[in-house]
N, CA, C and O of each residue as an XYZ file, in Angstrom:
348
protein
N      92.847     31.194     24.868
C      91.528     31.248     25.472
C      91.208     29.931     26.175
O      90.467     29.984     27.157
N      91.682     28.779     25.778
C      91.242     27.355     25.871
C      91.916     27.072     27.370
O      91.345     26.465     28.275
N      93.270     27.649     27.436
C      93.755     27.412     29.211
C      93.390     27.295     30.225
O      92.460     28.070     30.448
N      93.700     26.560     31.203
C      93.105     26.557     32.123
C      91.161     25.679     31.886
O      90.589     25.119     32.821
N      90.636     25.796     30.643
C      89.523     25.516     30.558
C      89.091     24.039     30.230
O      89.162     23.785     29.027
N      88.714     23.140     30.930
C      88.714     21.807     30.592
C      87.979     21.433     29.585
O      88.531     20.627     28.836
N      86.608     21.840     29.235
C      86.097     21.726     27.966
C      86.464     22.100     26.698
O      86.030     21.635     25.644
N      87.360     23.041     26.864
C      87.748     23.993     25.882
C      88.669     22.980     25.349
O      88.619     22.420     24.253
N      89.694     22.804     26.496
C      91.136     22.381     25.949
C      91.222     20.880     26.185
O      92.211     20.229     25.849
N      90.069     20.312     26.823
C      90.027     18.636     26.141
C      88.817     18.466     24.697
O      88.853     17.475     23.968
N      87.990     19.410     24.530
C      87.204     19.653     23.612
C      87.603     19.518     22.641
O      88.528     18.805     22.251
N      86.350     20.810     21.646
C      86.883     20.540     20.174
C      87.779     20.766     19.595
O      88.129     21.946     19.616
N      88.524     19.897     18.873
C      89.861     20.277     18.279
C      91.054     19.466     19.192
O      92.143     19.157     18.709
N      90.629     19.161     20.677
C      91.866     18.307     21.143
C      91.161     16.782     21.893
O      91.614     16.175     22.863
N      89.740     16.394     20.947
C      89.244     15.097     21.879
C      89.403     14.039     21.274
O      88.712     13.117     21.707
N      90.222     13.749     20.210
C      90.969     12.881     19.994
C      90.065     12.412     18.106
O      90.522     11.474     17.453
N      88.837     13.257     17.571
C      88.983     13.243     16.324
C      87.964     13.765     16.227
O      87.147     14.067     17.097
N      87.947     13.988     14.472
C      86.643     13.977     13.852
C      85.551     13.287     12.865
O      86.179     12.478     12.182
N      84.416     13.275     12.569
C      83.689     12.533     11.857
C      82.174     13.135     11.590
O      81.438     13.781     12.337
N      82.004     12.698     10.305
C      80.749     13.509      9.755
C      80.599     15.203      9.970
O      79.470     15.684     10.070
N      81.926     16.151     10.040
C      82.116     17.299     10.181
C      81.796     17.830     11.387
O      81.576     19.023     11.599
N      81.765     16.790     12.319
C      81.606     17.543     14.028
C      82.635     16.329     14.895
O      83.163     15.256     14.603
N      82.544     17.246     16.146
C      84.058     16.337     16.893
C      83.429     14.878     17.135
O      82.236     14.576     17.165
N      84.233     14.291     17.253
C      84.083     12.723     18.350
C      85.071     12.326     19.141
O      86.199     12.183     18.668
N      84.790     12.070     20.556
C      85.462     12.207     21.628
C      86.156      9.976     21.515
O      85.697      8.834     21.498
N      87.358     10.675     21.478
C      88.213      8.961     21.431
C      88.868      8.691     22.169
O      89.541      7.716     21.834
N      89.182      9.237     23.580
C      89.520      9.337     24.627
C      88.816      9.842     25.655
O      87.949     10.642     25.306
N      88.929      9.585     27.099
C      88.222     10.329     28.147
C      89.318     11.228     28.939
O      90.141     10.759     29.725
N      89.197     12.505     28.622
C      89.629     13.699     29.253
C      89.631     14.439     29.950
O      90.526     15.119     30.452
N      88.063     14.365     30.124
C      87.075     14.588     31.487
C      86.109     14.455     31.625
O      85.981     13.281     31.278
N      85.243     14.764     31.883
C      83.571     14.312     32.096
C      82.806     13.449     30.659
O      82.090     12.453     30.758
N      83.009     13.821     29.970
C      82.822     12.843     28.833
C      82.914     11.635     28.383
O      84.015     11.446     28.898
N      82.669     10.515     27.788
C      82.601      9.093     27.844
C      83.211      9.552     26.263
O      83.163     10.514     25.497
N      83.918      7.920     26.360
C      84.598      8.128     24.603
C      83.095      7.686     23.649
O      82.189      6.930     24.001
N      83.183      8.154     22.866
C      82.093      8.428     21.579
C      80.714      9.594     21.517
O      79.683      9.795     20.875
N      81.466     10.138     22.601
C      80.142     11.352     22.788
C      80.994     11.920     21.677
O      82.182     11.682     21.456
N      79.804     13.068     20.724
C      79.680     13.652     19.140
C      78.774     14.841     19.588
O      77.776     14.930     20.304
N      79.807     16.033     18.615
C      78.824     17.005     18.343
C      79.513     18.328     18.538
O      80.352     18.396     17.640
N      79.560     19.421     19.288
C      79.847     21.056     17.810
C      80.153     21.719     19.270
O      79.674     21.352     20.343
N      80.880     22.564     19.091
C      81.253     23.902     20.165
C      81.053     24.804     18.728
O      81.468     24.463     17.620
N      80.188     26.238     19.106
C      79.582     26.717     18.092
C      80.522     28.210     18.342
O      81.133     28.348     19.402
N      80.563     29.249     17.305
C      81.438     30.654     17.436
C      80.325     31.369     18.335
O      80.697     32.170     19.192
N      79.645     31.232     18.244
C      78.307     32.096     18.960
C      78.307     31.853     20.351
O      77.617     32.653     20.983
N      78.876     30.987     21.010
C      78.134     30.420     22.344
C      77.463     29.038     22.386
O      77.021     28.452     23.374
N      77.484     28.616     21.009
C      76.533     27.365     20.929
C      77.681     26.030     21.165
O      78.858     25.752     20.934
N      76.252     25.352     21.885
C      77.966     24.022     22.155
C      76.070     22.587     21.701
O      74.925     23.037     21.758
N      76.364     21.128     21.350
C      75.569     20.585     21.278
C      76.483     19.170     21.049
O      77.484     18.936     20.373
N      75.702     18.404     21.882
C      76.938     16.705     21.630
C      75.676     15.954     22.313
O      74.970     16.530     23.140
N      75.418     14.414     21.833
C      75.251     13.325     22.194
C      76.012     12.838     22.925
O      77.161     13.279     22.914
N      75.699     11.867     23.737
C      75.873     10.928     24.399
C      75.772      9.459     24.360
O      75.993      8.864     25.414
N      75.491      8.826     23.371
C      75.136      7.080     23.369
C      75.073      6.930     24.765
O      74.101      7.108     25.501
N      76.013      6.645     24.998
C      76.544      5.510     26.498
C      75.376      6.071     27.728
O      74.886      5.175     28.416
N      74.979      7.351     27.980
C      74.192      7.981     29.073
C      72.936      8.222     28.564
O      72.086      8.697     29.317
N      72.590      7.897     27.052
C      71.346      8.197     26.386
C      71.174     10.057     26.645
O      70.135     10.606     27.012
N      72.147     10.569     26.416
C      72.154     12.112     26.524
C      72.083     12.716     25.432
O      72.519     12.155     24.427
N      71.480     14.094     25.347
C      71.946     15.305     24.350
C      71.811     16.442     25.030
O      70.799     16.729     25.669
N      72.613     17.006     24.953
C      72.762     18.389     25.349
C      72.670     19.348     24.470
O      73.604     19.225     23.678
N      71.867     20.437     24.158
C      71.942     21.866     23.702
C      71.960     22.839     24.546
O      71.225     23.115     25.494
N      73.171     23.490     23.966
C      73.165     25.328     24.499
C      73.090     26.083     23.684
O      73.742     26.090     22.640
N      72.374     26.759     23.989
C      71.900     27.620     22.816
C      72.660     29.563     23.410
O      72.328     29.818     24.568
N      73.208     30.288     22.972
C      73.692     31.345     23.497
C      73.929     32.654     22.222
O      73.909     32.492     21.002
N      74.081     33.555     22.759
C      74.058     34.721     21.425
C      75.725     36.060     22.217
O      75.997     37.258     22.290
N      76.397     34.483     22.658
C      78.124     35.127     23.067
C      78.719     35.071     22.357
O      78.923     33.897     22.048
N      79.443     36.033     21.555
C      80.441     35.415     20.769
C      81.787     34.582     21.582
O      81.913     34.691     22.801
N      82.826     33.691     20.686
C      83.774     33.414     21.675
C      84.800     34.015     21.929
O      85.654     33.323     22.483
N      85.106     35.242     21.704
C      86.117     36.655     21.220
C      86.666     36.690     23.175
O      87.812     37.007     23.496
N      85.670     36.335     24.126
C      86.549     36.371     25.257
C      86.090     34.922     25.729
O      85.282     34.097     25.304
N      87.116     35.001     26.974
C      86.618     33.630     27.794
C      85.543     32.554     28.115
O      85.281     31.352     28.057
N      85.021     33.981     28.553
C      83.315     33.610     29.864
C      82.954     32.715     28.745
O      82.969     31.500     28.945
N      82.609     33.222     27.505
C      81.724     32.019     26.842
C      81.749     30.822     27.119
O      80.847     30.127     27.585
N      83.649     30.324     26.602
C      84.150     29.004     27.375
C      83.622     28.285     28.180
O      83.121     27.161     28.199
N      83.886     29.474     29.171
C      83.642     29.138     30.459
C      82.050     28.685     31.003
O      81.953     27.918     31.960
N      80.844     29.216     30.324
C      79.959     29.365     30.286
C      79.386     27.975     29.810
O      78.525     27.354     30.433
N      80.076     27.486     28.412
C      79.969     26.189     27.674
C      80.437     25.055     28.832
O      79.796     24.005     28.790
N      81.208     25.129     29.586
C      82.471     24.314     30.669
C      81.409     24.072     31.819
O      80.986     22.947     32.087
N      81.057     25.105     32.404
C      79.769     24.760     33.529
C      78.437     24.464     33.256
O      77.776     23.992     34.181
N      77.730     24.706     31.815
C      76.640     24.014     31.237
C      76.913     22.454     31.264
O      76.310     21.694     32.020
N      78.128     21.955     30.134
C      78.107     20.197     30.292
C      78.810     19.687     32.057
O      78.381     18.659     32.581
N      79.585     20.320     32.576
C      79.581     20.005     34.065
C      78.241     19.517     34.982
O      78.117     18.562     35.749
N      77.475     20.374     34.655
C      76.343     20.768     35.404
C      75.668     19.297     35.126
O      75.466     18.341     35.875
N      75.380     19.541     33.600
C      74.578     18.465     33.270
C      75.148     17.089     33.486
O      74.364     16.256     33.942
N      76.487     16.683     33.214
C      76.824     15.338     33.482
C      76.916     15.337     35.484
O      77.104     14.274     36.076
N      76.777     16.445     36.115
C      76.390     16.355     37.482
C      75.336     15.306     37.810
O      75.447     14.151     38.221
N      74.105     16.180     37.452
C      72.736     16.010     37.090
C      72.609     14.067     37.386
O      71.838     13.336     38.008
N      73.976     13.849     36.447
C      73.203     12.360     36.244
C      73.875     11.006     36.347
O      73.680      9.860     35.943
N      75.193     12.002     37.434
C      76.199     11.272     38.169
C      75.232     10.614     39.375
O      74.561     11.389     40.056
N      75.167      9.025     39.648
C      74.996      8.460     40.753
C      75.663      8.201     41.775
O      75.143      7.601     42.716
């Protein structure tokens, strides 16, 4: 499912660790700064801080992740937003 998907497959489970039972990003993979924290959810739900950009992001969704789009869905939400606040 994660192929091809940059959030997916630099995300949770491959962003380089974990801590306090949610990911933490220890490398930059893509749009993300190293020490952004926080959850890709089974539902659709994705939620991470930011320190470095003073960010938080929530998505809130009622997808399961059984196909893609969700992914995909999670992938163009934090895109969007680290758009947002690219200078």
């Amino acid at each position: 499912m994660a192929t091809g998907n940059v959030h997916v497959s630099y995300g949770q489970g491959q962003h380089g660790g974990w801590g306090f039972g949610m990911a933490v990003r220890t490398y930059r993979g893509d749009y993300a700064p190293v020490g952004q924290f926080g959850w890709d959810g089974g539902s659709g739900t994705s939620t991470y801080a930011d320190p470095d950009n003073q960010l938080t992001g929530i998505l809130l969704t009622q997808v399961g992740m059984s196909v893609p789009d969700p992914a995909r869905l999670i992938h163009d939400f934090w895109t969007t937003l680290y758009q947002s606040i690219d200078d």
